[in-house]
Backbone as CSV, one residue per row, in Angstrom:
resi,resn,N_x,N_y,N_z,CA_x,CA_y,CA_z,C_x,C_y,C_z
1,UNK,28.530,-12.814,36.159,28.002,-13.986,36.880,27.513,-15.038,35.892
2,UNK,27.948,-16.496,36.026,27.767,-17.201,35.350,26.160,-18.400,35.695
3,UNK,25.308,-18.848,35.352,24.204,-19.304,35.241,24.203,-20.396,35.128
4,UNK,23.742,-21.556,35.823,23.542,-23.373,35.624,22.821,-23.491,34.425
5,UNK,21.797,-24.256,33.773,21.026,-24.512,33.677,19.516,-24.697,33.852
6,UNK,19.730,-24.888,34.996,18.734,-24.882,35.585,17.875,-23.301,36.166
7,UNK,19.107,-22.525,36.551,18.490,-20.843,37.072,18.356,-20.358,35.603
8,UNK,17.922,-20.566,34.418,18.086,-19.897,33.255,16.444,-19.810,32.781
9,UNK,16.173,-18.334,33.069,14.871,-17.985,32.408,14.646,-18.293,31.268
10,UNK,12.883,-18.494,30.789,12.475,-18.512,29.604,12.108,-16.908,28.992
11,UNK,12.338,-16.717,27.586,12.237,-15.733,26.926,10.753,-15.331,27.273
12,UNK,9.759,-16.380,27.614,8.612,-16.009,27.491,7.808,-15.468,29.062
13,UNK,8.589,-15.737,29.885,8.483,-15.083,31.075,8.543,-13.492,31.271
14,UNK,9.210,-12.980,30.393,9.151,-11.263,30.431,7.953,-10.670,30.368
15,UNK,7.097,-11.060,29.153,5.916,-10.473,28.873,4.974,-10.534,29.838
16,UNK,4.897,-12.001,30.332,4.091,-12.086,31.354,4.339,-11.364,32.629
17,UNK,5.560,-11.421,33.303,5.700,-10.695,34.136,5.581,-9.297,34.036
18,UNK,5.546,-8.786,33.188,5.792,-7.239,32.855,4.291,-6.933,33.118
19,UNK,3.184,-8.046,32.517,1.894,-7.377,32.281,0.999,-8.001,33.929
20,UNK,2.018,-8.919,34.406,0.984,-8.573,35.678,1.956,-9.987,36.556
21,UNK,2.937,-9.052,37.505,3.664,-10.325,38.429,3.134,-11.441,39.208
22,UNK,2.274,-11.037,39.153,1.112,-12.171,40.026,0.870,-13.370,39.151
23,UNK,0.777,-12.906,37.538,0.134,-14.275,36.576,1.096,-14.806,36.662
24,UNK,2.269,-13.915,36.171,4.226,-14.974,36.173,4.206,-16.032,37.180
25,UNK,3.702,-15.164,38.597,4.815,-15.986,39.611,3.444,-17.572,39.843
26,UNK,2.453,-17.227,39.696,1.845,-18.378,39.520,1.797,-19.697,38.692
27,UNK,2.182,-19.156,37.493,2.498,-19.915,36.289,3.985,-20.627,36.195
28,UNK,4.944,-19.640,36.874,6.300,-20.397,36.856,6.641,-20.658,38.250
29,UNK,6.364,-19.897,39.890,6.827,-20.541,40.914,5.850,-21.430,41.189
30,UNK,4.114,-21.347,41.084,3.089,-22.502,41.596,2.725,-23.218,40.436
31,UNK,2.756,-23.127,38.921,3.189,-24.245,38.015,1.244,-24.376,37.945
32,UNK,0.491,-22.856,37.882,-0.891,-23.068,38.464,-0.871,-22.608,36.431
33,UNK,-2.061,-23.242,35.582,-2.090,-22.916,33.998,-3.394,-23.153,33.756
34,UNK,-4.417,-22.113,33.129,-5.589,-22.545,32.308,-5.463,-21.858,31.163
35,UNK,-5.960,-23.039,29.779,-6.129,-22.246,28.594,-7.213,-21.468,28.703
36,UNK,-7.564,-20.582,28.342,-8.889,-20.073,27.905,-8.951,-19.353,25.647
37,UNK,-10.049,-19.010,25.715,-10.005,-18.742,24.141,-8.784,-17.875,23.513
38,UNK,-8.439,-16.960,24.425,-7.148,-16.000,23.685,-5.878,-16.521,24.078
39,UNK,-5.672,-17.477,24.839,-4.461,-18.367,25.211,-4.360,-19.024,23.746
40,UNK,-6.062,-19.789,23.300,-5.621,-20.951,22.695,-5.089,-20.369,21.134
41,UNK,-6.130,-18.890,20.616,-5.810,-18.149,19.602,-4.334,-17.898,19.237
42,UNK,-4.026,-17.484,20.623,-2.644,-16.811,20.542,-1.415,-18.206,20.153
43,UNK,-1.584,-19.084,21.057,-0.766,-20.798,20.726,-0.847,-21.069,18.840
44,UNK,-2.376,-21.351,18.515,-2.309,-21.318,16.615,-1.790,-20.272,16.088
45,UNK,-1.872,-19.122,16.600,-0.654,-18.125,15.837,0.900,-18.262,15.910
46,UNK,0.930,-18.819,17.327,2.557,-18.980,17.938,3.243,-19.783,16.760
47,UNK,2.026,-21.290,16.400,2.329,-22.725,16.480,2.523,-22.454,14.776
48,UNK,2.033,-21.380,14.286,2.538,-21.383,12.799,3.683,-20.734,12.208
49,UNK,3.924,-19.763,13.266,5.099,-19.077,13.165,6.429,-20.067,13.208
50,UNK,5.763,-20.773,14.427,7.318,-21.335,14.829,7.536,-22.971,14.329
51,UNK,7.558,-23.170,12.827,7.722,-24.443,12.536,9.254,-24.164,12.487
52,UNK,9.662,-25.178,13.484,11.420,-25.281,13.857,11.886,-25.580,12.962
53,UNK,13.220,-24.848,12.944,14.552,-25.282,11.579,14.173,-25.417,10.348
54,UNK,12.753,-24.731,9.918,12.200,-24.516,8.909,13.109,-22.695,8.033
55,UNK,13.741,-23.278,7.439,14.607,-22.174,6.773,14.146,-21.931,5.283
56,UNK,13.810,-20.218,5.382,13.370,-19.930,3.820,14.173,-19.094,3.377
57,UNK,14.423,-19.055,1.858,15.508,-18.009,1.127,14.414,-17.300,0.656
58,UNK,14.432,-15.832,0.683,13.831,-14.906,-0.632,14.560,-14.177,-0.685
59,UNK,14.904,-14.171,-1.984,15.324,-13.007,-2.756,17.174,-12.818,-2.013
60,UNK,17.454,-11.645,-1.215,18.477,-11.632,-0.026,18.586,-11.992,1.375
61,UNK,16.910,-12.419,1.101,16.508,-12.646,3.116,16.438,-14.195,3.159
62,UNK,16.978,-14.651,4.174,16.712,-15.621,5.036,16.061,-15.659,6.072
63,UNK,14.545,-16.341,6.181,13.847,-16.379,7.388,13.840,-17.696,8.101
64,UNK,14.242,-17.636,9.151,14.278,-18.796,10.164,13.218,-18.742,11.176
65,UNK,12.423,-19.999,11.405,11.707,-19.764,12.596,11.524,-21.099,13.305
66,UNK,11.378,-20.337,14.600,11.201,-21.258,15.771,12.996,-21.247,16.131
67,UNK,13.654,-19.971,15.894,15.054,-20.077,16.413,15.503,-20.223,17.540
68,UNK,16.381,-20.833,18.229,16.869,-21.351,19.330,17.778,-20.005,20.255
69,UNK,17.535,-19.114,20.771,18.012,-18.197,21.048,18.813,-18.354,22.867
70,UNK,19.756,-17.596,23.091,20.377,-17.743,24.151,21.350,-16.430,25.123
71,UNK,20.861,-16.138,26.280,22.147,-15.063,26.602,22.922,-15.173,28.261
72,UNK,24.185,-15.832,28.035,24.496,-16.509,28.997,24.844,-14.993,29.940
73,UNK,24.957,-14.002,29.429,25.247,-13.054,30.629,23.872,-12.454,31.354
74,UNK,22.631,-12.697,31.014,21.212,-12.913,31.163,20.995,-14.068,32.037
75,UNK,21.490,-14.969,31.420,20.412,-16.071,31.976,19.378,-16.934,31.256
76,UNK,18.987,-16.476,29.844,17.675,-16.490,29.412,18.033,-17.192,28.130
77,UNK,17.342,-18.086,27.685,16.894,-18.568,26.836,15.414,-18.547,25.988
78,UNK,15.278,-19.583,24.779,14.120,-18.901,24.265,14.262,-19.271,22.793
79,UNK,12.939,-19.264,22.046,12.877,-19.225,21.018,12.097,-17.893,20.544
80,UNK,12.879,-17.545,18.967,12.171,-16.450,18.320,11.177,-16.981,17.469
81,UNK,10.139,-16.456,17.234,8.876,-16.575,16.189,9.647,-16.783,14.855
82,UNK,10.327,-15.640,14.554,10.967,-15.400,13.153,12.247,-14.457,13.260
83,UNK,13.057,-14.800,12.823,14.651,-14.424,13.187,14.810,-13.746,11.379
84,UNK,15.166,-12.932,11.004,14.966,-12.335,9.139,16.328,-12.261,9.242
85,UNK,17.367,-12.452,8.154,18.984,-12.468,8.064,19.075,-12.060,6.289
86,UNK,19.468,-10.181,6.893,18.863,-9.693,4.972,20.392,-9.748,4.885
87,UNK,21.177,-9.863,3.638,22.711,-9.805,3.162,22.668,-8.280,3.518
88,UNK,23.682,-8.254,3.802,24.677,-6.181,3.615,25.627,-6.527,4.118
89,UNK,26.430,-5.743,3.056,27.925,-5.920,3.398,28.600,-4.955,4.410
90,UNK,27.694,-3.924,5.293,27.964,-3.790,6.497,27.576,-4.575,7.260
91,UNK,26.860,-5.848,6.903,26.139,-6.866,8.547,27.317,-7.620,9.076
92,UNK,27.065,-8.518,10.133,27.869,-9.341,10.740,28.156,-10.700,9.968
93,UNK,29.074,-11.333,9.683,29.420,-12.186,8.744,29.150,-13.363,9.787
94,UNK,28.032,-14.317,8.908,27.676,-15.789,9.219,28.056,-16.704,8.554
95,UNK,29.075,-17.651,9.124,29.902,-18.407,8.369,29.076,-19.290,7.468
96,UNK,27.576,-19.833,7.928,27.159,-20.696,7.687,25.760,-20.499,6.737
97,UNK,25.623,-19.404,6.427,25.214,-18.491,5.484,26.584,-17.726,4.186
98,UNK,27.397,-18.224,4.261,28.471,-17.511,3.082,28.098,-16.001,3.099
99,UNK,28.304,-15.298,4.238,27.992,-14.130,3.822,27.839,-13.029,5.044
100,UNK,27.411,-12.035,4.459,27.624,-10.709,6.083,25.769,-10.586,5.615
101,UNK,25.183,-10.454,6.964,24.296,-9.959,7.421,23.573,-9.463,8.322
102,UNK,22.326,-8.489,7.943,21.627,-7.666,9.377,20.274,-8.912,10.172
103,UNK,20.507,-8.709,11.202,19.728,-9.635,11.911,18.008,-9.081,12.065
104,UNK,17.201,-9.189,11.957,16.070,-8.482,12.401,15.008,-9.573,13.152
105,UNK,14.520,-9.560,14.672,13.670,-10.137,15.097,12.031,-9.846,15.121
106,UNK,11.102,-11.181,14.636,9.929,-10.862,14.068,9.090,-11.776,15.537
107,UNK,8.572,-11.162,16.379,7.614,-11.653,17.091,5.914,-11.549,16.528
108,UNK,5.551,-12.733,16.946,3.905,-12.833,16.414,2.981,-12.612,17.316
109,UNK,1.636,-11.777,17.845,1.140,-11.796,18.459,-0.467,-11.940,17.845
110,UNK,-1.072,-12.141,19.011,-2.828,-12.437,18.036,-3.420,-11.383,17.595
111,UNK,-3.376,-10.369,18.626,-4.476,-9.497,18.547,-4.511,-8.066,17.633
112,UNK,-4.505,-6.920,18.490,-3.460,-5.977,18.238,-2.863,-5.052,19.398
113,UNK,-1.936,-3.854,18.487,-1.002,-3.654,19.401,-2.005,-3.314,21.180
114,UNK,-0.793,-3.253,22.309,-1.859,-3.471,23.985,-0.791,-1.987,24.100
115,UNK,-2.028,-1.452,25.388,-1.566,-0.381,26.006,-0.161,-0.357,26.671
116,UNK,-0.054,-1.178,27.062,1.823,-1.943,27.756,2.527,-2.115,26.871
117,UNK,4.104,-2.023,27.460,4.574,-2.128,26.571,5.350,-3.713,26.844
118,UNK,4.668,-4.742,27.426,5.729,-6.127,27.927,5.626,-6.920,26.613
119,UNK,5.075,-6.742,25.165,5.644,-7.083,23.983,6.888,-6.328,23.129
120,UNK,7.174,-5.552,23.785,8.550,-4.202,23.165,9.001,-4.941,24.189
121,UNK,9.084,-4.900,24.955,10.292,-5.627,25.800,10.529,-7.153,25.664
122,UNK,9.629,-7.764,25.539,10.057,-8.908,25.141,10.829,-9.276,23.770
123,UNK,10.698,-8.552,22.943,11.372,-8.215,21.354,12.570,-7.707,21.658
124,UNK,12.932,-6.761,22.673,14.078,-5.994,23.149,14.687,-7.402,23.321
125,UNK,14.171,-7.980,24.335,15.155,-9.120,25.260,15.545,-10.067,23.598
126,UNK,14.980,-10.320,23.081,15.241,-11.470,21.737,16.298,-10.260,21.067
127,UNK,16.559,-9.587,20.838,17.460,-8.579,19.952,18.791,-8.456,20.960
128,UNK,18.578,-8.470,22.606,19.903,-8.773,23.230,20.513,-10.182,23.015
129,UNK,19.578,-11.457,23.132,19.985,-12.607,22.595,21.170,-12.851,21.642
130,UNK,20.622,-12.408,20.641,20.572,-12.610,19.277,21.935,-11.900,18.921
131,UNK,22.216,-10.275,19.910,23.197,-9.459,19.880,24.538,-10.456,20.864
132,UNK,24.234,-11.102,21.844,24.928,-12.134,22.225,25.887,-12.917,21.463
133,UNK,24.570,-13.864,20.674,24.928,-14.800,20.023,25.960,-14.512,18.637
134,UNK,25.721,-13.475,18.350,26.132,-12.664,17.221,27.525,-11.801,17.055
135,UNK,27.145,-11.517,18.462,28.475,-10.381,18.529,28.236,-9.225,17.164
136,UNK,26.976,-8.404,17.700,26.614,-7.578,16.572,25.184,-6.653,17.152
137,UNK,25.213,-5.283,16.563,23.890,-4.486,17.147,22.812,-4.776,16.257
138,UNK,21.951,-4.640,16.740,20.856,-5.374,16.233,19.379,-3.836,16.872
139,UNK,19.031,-2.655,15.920,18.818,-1.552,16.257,17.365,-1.605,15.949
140,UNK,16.226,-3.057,15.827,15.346,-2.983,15.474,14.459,-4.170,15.254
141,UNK,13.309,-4.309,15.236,12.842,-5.485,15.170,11.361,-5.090,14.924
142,UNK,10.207,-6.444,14.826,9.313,-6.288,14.140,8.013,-6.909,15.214
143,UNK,7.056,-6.707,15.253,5.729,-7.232,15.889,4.663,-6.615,15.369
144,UNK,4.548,-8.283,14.967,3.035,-8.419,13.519,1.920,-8.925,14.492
145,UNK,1.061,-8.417,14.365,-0.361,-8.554,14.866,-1.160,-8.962,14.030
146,UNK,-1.760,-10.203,14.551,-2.714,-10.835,13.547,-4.214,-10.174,13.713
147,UNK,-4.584,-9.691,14.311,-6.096,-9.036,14.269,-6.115,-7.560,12.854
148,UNK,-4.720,-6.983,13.289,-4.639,-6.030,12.374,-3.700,-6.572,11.427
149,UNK,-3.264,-7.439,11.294,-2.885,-8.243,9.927,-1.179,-6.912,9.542
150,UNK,-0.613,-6.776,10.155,0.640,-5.867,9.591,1.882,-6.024,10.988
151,UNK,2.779,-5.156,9.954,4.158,-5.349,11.550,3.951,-4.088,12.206
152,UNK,4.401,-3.980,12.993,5.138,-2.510,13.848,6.267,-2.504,14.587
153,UNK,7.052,-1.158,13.853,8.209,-1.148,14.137,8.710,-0.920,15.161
154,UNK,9.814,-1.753,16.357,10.342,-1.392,17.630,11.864,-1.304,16.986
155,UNK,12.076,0.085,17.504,13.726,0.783,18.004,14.341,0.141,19.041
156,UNK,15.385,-0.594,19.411,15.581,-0.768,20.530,16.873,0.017,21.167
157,UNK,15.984,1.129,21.730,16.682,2.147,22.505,17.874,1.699,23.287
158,UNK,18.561,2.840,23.825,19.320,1.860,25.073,18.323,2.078,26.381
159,UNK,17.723,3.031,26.429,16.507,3.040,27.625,16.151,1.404,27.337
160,UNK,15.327,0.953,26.565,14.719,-0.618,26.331,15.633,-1.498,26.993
161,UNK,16.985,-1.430,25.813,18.296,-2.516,26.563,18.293,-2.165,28.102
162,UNK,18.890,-0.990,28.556,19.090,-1.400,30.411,17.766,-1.638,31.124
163,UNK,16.512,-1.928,30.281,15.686,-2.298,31.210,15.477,-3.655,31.486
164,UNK,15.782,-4.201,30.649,15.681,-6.028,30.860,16.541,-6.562,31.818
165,UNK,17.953,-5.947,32.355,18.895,-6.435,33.118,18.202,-6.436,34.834
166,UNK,17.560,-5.210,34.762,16.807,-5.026,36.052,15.099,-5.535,35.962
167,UNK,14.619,-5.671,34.820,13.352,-6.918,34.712,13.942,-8.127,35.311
168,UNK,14.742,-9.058,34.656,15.126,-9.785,35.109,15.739,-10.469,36.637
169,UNK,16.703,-9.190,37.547,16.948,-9.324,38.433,15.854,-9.851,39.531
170,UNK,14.791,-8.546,38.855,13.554,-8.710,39.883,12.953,-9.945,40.444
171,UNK,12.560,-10.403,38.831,12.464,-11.893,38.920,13.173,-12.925,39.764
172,UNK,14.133,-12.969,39.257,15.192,-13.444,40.284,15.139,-13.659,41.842
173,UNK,14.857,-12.283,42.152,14.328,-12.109,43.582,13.276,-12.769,44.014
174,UNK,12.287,-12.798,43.296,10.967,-13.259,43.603,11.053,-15.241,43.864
175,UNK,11.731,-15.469,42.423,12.407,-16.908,42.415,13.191,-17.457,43.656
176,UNK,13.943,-16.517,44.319,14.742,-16.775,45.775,13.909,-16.964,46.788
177,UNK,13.279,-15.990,46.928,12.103,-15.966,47.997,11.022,-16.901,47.918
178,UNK,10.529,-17.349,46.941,9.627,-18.168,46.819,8.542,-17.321,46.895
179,UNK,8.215,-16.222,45.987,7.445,-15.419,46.840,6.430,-14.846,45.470
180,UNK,5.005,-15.010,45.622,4.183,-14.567,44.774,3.355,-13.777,45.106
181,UNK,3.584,-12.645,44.195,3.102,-11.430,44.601,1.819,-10.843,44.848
182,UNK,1.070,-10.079,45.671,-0.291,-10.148,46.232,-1.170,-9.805,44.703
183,UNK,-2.635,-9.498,44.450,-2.979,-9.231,43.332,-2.871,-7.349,43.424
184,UNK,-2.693,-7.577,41.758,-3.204,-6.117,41.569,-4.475,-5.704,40.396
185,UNK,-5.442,-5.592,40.666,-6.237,-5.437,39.899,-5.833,-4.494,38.982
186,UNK,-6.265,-4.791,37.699,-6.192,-4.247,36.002,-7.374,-4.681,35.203
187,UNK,-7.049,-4.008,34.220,-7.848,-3.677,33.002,-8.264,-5.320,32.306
188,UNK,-7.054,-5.819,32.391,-6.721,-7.106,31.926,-7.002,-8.169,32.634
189,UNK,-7.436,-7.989,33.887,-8.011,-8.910,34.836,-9.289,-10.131,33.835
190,UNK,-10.231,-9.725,33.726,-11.111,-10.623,33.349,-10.770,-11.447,32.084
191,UNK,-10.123,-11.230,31.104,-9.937,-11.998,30.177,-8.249,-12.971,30.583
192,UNK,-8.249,-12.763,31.821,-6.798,-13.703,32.389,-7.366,-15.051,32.105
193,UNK,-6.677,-15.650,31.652,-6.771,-17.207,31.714,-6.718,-17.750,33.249
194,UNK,-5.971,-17.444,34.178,-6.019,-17.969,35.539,-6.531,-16.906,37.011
195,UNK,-7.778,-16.010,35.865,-8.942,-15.358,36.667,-9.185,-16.154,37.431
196,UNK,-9.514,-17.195,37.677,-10.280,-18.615,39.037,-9.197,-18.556,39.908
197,UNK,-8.206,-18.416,39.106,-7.225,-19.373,40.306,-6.569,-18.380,41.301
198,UNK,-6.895,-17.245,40.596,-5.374,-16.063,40.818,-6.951,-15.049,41.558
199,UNK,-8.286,-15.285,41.311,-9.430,-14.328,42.197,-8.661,-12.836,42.675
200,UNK,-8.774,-12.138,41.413,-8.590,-10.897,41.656,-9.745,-10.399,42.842
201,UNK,-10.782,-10.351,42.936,-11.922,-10.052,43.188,-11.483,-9.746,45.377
202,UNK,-10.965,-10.888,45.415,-10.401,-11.082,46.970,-9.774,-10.021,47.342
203,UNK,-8.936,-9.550,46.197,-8.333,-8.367,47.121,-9.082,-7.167,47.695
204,UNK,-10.141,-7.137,46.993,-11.288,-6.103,47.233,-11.929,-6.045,48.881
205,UNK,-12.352,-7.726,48.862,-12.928,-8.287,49.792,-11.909,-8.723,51.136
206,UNK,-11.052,-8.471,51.018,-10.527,-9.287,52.481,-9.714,-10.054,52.503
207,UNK,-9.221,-11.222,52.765,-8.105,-12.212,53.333,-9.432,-13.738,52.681
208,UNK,-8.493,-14.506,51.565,-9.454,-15.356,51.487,-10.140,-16.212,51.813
209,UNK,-9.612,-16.337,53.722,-10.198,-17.219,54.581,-11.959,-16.046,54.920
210,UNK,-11.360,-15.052,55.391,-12.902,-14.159,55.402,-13.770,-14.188,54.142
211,UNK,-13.650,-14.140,53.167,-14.082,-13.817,52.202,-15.072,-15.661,51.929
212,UNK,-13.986,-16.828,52.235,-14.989,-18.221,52.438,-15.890,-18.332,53.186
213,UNK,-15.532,-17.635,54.436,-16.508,-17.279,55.766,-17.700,-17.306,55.535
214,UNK,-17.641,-15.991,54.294,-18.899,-15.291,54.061,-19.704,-15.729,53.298
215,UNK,-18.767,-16.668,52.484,-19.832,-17.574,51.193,-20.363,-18.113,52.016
216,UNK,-19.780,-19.047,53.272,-20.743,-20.330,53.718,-21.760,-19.988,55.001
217,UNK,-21.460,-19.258,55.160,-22.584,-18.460,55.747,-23.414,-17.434,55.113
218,UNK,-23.536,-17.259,53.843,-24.318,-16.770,53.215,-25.510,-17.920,52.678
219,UNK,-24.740,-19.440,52.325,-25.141,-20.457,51.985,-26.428,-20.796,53.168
């Protein structure tokens, strides 16, 4: 199935959806956004990673960041943090590099590693990209955490790969319907950036017309 433009997910929609469908569908079907402090942390980490078409040589590696990534049998687009292109003369030959090389994707995150796994999957989805664009396997990738200052290594299984085809669908569904999903309270609730908007707290309490009831008659 082929994809407009316009139906073509962002790379950065996985994570979010993975870690709680309710923040996604607010943020991309009701277009509802607050920064708060670990939004803005996480953006100056993003925003240094990804100085665009900024290309470095060391040594055999080429690091690119802020890469333009794409997978038309997906849907999805996206940029990578840091895209690494080491020479081996088993890698995939890049014309525009003089040379054969292994691809490795480097995502940046603030903190450290989270109990979920919707940053492995989002690294998965950039390594199908990339395997797209490439026409090449791509068996690994990297996520550096700035609180603990180091990488950690993701395998990307084929369990990982067939899970993004059906992440995605889901989405999809939700996008058709117009439809945002009720809350589910988590761990991760209070430090949400769109805690106000998204009032986990309601589901506890009732239907949020009862729950106003009660403020203004408490008033």
């Amino acid at each position: 199935m082929g994809y407009t433009e316009e139906e073509y997910l962002m790379l950065s929609e996985i994570p979010r959806y993975i870690f709680c469908p309710r923040q996604w569908a607010l943020i991309h079907l009701e277009q509802q956004w607050q920064d708060n402090v670990l939004t803005i942390e996480g953006n100056a980490l993003h925003n240094k990673a990804h100085d665009e078409e900024i290309k470095e040589k060391r040594g055999n590696k080429i690091i690119v960041r802020g890469m333009r990534v794409a997978s038309s049998q997906l849907g999805i687009s996206g940029a990578c943090d840091v895209v690494e292109f080491h020479a081996d003369t088993s890698g995939v030959y890049i014309p525009s590099y003089h040379g054969r090389y292994r691809i490795i994707p480097v995502e940046y995150k603030r903190g450290r590693p989270p109990e979920g796994e919707e940053y492995v999957l989002q690294l998965t989805l950039q390594a199908l990209c990339l395997e797209d664009m490439f026409m090449t396997d791509i068996p690994f990738g990297y996520l550096y955490y700035g609180e603990i200052r180091r990488r950690v290594k993701v395998e990307f299984s084929n369990e990982l790969k067939e899970r993004i085809p059906v992440l995605v669908q889901e989405m999809r569904r939700y996008i058709q319907r117009e439809y945002t999903p009720r809350v589910k309270r988590r761990k991760g609730c209070k430090n949400c950036s769109l805690n106000n908007i998204c009032v986990p707290k309601l589901n506890r309490l009732g239907s949020a017309k009862h729950y106003l009831e009660r403020r203004l008659a408490e008033g």
